[in-house]
C-alpha positions as a Python dict, from the first residue, in 0.01 Angstrom:
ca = {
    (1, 'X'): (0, 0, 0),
    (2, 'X'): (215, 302, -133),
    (3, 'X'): (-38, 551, 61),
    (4, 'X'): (-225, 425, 360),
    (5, 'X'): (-476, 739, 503),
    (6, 'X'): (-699, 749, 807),
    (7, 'X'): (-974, 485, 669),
    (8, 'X'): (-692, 246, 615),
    (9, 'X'): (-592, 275, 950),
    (10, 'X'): (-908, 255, 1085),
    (11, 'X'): (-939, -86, 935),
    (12, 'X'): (-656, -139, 1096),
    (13, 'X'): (-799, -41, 1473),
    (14, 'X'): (-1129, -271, 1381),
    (15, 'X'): (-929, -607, 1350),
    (16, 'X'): (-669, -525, 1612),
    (17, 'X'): (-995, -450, 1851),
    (18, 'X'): (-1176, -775, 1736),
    (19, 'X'): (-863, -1005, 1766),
    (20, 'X'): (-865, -839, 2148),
    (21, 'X'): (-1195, -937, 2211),
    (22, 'X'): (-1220, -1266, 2056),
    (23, 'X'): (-862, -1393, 2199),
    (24, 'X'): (-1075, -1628, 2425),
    (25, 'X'): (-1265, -1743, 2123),
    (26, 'X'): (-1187, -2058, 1906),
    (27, 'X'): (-1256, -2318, 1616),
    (28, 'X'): (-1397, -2670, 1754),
    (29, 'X'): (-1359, -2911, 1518),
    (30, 'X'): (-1602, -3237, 1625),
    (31, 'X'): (-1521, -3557, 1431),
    (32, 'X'): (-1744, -3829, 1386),
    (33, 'X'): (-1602, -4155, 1447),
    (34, 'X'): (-1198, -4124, 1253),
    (35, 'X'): (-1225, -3938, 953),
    (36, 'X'): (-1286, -3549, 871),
    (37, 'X'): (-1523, -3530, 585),
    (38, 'X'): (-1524, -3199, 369),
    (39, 'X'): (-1894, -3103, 325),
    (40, 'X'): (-2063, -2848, 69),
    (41, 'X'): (-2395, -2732, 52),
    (42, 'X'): (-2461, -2452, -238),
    (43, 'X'): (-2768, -2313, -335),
    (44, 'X'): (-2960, -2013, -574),
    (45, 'X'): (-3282, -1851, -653),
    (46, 'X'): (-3358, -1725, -986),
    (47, 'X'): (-3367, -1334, -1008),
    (48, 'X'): (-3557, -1294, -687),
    (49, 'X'): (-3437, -989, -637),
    (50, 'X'): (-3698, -769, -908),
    (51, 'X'): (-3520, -461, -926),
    (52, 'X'): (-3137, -593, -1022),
    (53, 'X'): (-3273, -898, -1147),
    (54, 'X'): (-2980, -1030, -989),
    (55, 'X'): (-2999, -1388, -834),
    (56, 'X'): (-2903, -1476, -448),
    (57, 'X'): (-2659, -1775, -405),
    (58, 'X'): (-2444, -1851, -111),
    (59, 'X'): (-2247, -2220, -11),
    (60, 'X'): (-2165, -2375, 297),
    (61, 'X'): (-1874, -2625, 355),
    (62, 'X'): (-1843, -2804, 666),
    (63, 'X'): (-1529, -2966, 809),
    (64, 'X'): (-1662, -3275, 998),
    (65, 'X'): (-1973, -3100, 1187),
    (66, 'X'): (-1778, -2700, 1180),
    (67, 'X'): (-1861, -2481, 898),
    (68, 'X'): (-1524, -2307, 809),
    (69, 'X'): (-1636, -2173, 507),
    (70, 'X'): (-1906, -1984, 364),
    (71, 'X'): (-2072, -1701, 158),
    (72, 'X'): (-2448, -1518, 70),
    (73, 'X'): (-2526, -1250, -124),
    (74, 'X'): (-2628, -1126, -456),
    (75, 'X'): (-2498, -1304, -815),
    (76, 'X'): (-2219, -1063, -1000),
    (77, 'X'): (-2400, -1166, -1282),
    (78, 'X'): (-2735, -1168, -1451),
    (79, 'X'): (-2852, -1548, -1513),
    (80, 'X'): (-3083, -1589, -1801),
    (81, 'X'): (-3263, -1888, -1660),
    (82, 'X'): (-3286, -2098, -1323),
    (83, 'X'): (-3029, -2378, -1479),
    (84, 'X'): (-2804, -2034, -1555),
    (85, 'X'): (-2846, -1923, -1202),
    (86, 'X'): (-2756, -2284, -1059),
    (87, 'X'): (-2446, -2312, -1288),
    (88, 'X'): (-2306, -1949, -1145),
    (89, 'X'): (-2351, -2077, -778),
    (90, 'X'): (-2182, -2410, -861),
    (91, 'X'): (-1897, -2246, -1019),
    (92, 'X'): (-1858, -2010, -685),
    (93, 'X'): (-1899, -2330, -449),
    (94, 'X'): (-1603, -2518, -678),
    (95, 'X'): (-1340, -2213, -642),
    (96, 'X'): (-1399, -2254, -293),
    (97, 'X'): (-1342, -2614, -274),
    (98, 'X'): (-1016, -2608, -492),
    (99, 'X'): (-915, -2366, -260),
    (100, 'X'): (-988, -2522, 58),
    (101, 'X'): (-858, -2849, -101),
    (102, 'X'): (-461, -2653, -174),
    (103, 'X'): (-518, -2503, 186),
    (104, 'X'): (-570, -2882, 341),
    (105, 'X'): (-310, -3034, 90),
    (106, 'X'): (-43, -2752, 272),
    (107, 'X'): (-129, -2814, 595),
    (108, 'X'): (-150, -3228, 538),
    (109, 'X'): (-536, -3271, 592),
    (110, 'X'): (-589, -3393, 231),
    (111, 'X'): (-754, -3700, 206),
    (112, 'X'): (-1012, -3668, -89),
    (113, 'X'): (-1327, -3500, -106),
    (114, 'X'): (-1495, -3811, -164),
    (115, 'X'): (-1717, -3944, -436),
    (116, 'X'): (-1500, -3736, -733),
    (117, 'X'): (-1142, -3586, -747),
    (118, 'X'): (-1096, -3227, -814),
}
């Protein structure tokens, strides 16, 4: 950042002040019986919102029973249909996984995501 100003370091304040108050706060991960399993859930609504005509989507992905990742909100894009509108939310819910796959492959969690290799 060649020129940090006063919002930039008020960003800077906010997560200093939440890492304070959270330092008590942490990530339970619950396994069932041995293994970790990597779980997604993705979803979208066609154009529900009438004025952008823009479709909500989000995904959920679970790491044994802990979400670890997820995201809601408004398609970039305008889908032409409900298949269109499925197809964008899919696409956002597999650059997630790939990237959650690399992050356990680095750390040595990697052990498939199941029924189809990515």
């Amino acid at each position: 950042m060649s020129k940090p100003c006063k919002t930039h370091w008020n960003v800077v304040e906010g997560i200093l002040w939440y890492l304070h108050v959270t330092q008590d706060k942490w990530i339970v991960f619950i396994c069932v019986g041995r293994v970790y399993d990597l779980i997604s859930y993705w979803e979208s609504d066609y154009a529900s919102d009438e004025d952008r005509l823009k479709s909500p989507s989000g995904y959920l992905f679970n790491f044994g029973r802990t979400p670890i990742s997820w995201r809601s909100g408004l398609q970039t894009m305008i889908a032409l249909s409900t298949t269109g509108a499925e197809f964008i939310a899919t696409v956002k819910a597999m650059k997630e996984a790939l990237y959650l796959k690399q992050l356990f492959s680095y750390f040595g969690f990697y052990h498939g995501f199941g029924g189809g290799e990515l």
